[in-house]
C-alpha positions as CSV (number, residue, x, y, z in Angstrom):
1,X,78.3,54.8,33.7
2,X,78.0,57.6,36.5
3,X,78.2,60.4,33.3
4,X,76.4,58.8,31.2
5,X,73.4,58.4,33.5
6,X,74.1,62.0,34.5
7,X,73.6,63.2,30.8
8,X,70.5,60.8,30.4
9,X,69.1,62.1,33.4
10,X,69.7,66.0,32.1
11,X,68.2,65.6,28.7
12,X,64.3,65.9,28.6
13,X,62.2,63.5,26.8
14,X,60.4,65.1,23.5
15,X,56.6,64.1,23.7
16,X,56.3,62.0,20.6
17,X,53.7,64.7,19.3
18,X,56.7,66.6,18.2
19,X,58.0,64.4,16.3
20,X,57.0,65.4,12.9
21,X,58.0,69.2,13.3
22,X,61.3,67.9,15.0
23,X,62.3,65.7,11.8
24,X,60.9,68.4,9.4
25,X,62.9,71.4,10.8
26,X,66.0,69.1,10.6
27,X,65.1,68.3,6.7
28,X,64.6,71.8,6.2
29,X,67.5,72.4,7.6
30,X,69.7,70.0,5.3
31,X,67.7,71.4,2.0
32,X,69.1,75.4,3.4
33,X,72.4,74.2,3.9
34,X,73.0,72.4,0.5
35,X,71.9,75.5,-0.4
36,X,73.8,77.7,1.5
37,X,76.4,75.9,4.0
38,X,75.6,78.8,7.0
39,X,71.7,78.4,7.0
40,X,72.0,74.5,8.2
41,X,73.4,76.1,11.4
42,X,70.5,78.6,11.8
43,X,67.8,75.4,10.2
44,X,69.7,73.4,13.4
45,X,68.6,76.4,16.1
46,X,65.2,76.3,15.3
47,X,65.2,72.3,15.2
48,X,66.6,72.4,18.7
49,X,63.9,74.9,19.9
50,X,61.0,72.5,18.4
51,X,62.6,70.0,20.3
52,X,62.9,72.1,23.6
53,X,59.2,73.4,22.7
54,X,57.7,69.6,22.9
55,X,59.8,68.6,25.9
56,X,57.6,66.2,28.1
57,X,59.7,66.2,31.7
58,X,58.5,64.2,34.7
59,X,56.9,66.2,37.1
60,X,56.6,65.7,41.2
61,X,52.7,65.8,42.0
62,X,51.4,66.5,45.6
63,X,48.8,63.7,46.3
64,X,46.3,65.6,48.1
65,X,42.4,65.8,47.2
66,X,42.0,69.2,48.6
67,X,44.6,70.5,46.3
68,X,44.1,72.0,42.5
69,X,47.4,71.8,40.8
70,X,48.2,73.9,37.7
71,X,47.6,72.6,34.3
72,X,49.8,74.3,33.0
73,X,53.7,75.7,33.0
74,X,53.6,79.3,32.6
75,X,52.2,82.8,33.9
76,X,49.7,83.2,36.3
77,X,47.5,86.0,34.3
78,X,44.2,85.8,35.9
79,X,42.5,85.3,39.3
80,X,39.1,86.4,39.3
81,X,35.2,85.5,39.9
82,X,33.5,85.2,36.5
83,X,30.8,83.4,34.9
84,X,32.2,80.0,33.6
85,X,31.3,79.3,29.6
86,X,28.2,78.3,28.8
87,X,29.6,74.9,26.8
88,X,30.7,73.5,30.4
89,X,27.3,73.6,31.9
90,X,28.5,74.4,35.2
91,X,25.8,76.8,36.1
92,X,25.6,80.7,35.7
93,X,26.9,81.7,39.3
94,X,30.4,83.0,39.5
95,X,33.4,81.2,40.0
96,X,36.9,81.4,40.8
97,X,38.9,81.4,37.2
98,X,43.1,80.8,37.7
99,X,44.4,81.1,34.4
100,X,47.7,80.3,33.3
101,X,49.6,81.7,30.2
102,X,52.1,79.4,28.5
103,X,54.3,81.8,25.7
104,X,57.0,79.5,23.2
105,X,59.0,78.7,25.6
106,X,56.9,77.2,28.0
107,X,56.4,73.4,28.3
108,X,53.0,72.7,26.8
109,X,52.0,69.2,27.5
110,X,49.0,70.0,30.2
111,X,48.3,68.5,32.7
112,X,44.8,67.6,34.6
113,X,44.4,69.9,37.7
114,X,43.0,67.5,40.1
115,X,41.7,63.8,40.6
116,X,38.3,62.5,39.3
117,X,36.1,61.1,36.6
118,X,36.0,63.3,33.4
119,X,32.3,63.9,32.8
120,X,32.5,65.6,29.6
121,X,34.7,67.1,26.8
122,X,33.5,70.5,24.9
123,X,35.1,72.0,21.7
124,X,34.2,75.6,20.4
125,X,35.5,77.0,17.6
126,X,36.7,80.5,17.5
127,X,39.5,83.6,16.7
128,X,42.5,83.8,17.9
129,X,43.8,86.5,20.1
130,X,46.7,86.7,22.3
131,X,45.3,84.1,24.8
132,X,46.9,86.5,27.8
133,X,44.2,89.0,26.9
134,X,41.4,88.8,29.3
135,X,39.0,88.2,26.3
136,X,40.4,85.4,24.7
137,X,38.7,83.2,27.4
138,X,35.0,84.5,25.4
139,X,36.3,85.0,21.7
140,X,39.3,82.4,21.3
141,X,38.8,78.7,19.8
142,X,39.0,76.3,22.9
143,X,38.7,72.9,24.8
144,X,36.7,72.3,27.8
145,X,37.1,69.8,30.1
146,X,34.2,68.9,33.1
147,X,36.2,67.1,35.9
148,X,34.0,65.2,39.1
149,X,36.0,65.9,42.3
150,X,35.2,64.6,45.5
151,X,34.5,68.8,45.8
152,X,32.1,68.8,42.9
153,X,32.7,69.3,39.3
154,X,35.3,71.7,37.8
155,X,36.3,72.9,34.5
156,X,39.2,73.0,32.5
157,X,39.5,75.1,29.5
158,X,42.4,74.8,27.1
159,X,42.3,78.5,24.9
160,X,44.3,78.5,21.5
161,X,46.3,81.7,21.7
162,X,47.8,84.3,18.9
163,X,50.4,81.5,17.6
164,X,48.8,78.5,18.4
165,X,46.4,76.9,15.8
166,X,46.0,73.6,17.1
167,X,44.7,72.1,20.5
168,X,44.9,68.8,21.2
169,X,43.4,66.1,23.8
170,X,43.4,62.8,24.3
171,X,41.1,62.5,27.2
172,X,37.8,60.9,27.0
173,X,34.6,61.6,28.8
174,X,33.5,59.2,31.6
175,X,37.5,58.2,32.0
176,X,39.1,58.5,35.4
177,X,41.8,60.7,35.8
178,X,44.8,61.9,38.4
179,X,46.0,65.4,39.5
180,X,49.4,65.7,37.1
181,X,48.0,63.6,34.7
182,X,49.0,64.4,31.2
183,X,45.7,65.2,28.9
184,X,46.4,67.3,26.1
185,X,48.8,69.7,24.6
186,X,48.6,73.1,22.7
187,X,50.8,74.4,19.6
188,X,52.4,77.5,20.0
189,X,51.4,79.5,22.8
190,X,48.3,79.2,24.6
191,X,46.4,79.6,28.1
192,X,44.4,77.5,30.3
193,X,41.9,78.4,32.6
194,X,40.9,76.4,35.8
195,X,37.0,77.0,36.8
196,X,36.8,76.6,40.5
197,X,33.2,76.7,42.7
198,X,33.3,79.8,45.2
199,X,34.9,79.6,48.2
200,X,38.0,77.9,47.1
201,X,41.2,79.8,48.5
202,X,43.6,80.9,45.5
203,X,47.8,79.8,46.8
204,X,49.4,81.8,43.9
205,X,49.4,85.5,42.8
206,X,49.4,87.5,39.6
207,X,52.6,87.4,38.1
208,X,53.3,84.2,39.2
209,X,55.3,81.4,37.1
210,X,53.8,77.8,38.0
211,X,54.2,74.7,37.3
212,X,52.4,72.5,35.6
213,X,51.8,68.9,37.4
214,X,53.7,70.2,40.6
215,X,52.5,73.9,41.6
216,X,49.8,74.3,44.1
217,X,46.9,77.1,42.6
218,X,44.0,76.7,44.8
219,X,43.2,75.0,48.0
220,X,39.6,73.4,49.1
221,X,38.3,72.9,52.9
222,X,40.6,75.5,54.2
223,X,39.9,78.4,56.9
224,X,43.3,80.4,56.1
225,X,41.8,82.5,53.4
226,X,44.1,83.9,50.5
227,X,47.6,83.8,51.1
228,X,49.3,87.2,51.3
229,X,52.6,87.1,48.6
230,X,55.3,89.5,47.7
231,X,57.4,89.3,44.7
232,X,61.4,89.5,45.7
């Protein structure tokens, strides 16, 4: 029992959104090898990289209001004071943008960056760029989420990126909703920008890989100011 719970504790769940992709690369890959016998074995990679693409693993969040966790698993690519999308209605003053850049090997179930009430849910249609150019915040298709926080509202924009065609949430406005808190997912390669009011201290730097659900990005009500990093 002791290795058996030991290899059911290793293997990570598949979020049941890739289910469909997971069965179909395995058909395709039975249809190439009756075909030809060597292709089932390549068919079988990709099938085990869907599945490792829509892994869903349990993640340890920090329970602390004054906290914005990342939304996402990936690259830190952006942290900088700009004008928030007009969609989100969250005024036309500057403020603090963390974005996060998820390539295909990233996990992509996202998750929400802080505890509140969702007050609203904006689509925009759009092209799509490499989501870890700085533009594809402006020009790419995207999701907005407005999130109530005992600090005020936030945002929360999911951006569909040069692969990806397909964002999905299953959030709904007016529902409450905890820090880690799964909300949505994005096929194949995406970003997701947290909108922050000024004033908020970032805790990561560019370059940075982060954790969604479990990596601390920003911090409210503090007087330490930016935190000074090196990478080693």
């Amino acid at each position: 029992m002791s290795l058996f719970n030991t290899v059911r504790n290793t293997i990570v769940p598949v979020h049941k959104e890739g289910y469909p992709f997971v069965a179909a690369f395995f058909v395709a890959s039975l249809v190439l090898g009756w075909i030809f016998k060597p292709l089932f074995w390549i068919g079988m990679i990709f099938t085990l990289w869907c599945a490792y693409f829509f892994r869903d693993p349990e993640r340890v969040t920090p329970q602390d209001d004054d906290l914005v966790i990342s939304p996402a698993d990936g690259k830190v690519s952006a942290i900088q004071m700009v004008t928030p999308p007009a969609e989100l209605n969250l005024g036309s003053e500057p403020m603090l943008r963390i974005s996060v850049f998820m390539n295909v090997f990233n996990c992509h179930v996202n998750r929400a960056p802080m505890r509140g009430r969702i007050v609203s849910i904006n689509y925009r249609s759009g092209s799509f760029v490499n989501a870890e150019l700085d533009k594809a915040s402006e020009d790419n298709e995207r999701n907005g989420l407005v999130i109530e926080t005992r600090h005020g509202q936030i945002g929360v924009v999911q951006i569909a990126g040069l692969v990806a065609r397909r964002i999905l949430c299953w959030a709904n406005p007016n529902e409450p909703v905890d820090a880690g808190e799964r909300f949505g997912l994005i096929r194949f390669g995406s970003r997701l920008d947290v909108f922050l009011p000024a004033g908020t201290a970032p805790r990561v730097s560019l370059g940075q890989t982060a954790v969604a659900g479990e990596t601390v990005i920003a911090e409210f009500a503090s007087a330490k100011g930016p935190v000074i990093s090196r990478r080693s």
